[in-house]
C-alpha positions, 0 to 999 in steps of 0.5 A: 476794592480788593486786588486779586493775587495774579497767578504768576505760575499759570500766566509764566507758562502762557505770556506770548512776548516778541522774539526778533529783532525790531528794526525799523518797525518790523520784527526780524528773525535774525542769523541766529538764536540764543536759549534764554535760561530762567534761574528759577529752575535752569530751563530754557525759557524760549529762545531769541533771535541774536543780531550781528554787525551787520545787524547793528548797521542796519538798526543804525540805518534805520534810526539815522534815516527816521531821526534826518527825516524828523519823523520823530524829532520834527513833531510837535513836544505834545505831539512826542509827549502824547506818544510817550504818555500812551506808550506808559498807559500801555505798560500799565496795562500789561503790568503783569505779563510785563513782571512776570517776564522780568521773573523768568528771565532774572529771578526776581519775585513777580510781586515785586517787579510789579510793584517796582520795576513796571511801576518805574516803567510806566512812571518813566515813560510818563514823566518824561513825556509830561517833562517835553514841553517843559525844558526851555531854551534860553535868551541871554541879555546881550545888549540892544543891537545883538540877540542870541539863542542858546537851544537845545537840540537833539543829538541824534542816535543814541546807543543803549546797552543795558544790563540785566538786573533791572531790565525795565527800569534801566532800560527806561530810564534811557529810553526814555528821556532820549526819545523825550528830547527827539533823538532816535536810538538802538537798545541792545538789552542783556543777552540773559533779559531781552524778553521784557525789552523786546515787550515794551518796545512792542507797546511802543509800537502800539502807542505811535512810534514811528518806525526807525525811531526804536530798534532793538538788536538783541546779542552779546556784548562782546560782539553786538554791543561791541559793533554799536560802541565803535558804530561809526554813526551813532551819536552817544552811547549810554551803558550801564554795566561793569567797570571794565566793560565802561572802560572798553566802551569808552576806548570804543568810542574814542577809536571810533567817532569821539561819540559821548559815552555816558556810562553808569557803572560798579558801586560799593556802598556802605551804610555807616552807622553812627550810636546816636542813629535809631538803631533799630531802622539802621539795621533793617535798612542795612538788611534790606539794602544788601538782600532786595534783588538777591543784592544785584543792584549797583547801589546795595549796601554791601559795607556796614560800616558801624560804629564799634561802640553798637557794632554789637547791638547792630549787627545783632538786628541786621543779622535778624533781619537777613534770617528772615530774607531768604530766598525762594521761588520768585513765581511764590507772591511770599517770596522774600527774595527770588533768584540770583539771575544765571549760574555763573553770577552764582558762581561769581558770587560763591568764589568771592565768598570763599575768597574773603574767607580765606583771607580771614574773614569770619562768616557769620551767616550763609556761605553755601548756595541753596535750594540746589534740588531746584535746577535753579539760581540761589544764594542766602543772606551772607554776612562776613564779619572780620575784614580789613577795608583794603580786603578784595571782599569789603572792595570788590563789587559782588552783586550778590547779597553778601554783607561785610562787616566793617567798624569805625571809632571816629566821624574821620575813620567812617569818612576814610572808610566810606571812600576807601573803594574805587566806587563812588556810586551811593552810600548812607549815614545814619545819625540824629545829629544834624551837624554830623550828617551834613559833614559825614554826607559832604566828605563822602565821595558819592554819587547819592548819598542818604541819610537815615534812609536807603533806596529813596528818591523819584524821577525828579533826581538825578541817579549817577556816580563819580570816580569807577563808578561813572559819569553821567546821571540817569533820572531828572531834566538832568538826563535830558541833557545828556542825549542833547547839544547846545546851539548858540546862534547870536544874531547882528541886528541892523 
């Protein structure tokens, strides 16, 4: 059967989505409104209605009362699981309406946030929901005349605060898992993408969620994500986001209840490449890793870390590989890459640029923001060569696609370099020597790490880093453990 190409530009301009705040089961317009602004073209998109505290406290409320009442956590585990699997099958459904708001509101290509980011939707909401029943308590042997349960019990309110260059995913991944193991929770999206969030909590709705159980509050961070963080009645907060905003969250929450924050922050990967690895899919991994999403993944391979013997060679083929990458508008299905996702990311991205070439580094590819004419968002393939690994460009975080180039002499020095960031997010080795591998994957301080590959995985991993880049993993049974408590009741039997 052949699939027809959706016209993404006439269904952009006819999608109808919520624009409130859902509250306990009903949309609200909210005190105020915020433009949301499409780096397609910078115009305004719609507008949406923006919570403030006591907003937040109500959203609260609401879920406190639907999670003490046991709408949702006093179902069955099929029953949930049920919900959760409809809840996905509805997401399918709306694949396209669902990509092409991913589009308006951050730039990416439509073809692509169907293919991926409303497939991991709907992929985590099922999986998920299969995996309810499936998580088991436990009874440890104590001897005959004592009996003991360790249990698995829903913590209670869990606060989202998500960020915006993968709005589905990154919200479901929260979403998910925490409704999953019978918690009751308040997303307050990215201010810059709250379209896409507000649409799947509809579908949620539609599926059988009981009211109360999901809120979404949009605002910014500063205030509305700031009022959940230091919420007095909210259980956990799960973040992912900056560092420096992690840090004000974790204060949060340590000044306000002692609440668990579990929050997926900064990376810096590199992809260190050895002369014994296919050099040819080193390249084009190393390209891909740092230009998919314009580069706004918290895991793109910004360092090529290569070794100097094919430094050369490599760098060739990548370098070929990003001149093909260029960006373009996202409602085009052949765009390679869409936009960056609002003007003052631009901006960001450009000022760090300039900054590493200041500082000596050699520019080898883009530099400058393109397709001005547009209104909109964009930024090329950049590739910066010449870098010292203590510099601010091969250490900051730029969430743009923007290589530096880096090289190594020794497995040692690839290591060293490798953690030589305040990140521990992911990173790759690419060698044919299996020995090497396993010793160069074991001394990096990451999160993930792959070899001979990039990006790789499914829901059956843990997804998280170490150091600056956080604690506390998305994705696997891994995650469920997050939004629980452990019980231990031992019983004196007579």
């Amino acid at each position: 059967m052949t699939t027809m190409t959706p016209d993404w530009r006439t269904l952009a301009a006819s999608v109808q989505y919520p624009t409130g705040l859902l509250i306990d089961g009903k949309w609200e317009a909210g005190p105020s409104r915020h433009e949301v602004i499409s780096p397609i073209d910078g115009r305004v998109v719609t507008d949406v209605a923006f919570g403030d505290a006591a907003a937040i406290d109500r959203a609260v409320a609401a879920a406190r009362a639907s999670f003490e009442d046991r709408r949702w956590a006093g179902m069955s585990p099929m029953d949930r699981k049920d919900v959760l699997v409809r809840w996905a099958h509805l997401v399918n459904d709306h694949a396209e309406q669902l990509a092409v708001l991913t589009t308006l509101e951050m730039g990416k290509p439509a073809r692509e946030a169907k293919a991926v980011d409303v497939r991991a939707c709907h992929r985590t909401l099922r999986w998920f929901g299969e995996a309810i029943d499936k998580v088991l308590d436990e009874i440890p042997k104590v001897g005959d005349s004592s009996w003991a349960m360790i249990e698995r019990e829903p913590a209670g309110v869990v606060a989202a605060i998500t960020p915006w260059n993968f709005p589905l995913t990154l919200e479901t991944w929260k979403i998910a898992p925490a409704l999953a193991v019978g918690c009751s929770m308040v997303l307050k999206p990215s201010e810059m993408s709250p379209l896409t969030a507000l649409y799947v909590a509809q579908l949620g709705l539609e599926a059988g969620l009981p009211d109360g159980v999901l809120n979404v509050v949009n605002g910014l961070g500063a205030t509305t994500g700031a009022a959940l963080a230091s919420h007095m009645d909210v259980d956990i907060v799960t973040f992912t986001g900056s560092t420096a905003t992690g840090r004000a969250i974790m204060t949060a929450a340590a000044q306000s209840n002692m609440k668990r924050p579990y929050l997926e922050l900064g990376g810096k990967g590199a992809n260190v490449v050895f002369p014994d690895a296919d050099l040819d899919a080193a390249a084009a991994a190393s390209a891909w890793a740092v230009t998919y999403n314009a580069g706004q993944m918290c895991s793109a391979g910004s360092r090529l870390v290569v070794h100097e013997s094919v430094k050369d060679e490599v760098l060739a083929k990548v370098l070929d590989a990003m001149a093909a990458m260029q960006p373009a508008d996202p409602l085009d299905h052949s765009a390679p890459i869409g936009a960056i996702a609002s003007a003052r990311q631009l901006e960001t991205i450009h000022g760090i640029v300039r900054d590493g070439l200041d500082a000596g580094g050699r520019l080898l590819m883009g530099g400058e923001p393109v397709l001005v004419e547009t209104g909109g968002s964009y930024y090329p393939p950049t590739v910066v060569d010449g870098l010292e690994p203590d510099s601010l460009l091969a250490q900051r975080e730029v969430f743009g696609p923007v290589l530096s180039v880096l090289t190594f002499t020794s497995d040692e020095e690839a290591v060293a370099i490798g953690n030589a960031t305040n990140y521990g997010l992911a990173s790759a080795v690419w060698t044919n020597d299996l020995s090497r591998a396993r010793r160069v994957s074991k001394g990096l301080k990451m999160g993930t790490v792959w070899v001979n590959c990039y990006e790789e995985g499914d829901l059956t991993v843990p997804f998280g880093g170490v150091k600056q880049s956080g604690f506390g993993s998305d994705k696997s049974l891994h995650a469920m453990d997050k939004f629980t408590d452990l019980k231990t009741t031992w019983i004196e039997l007579s």
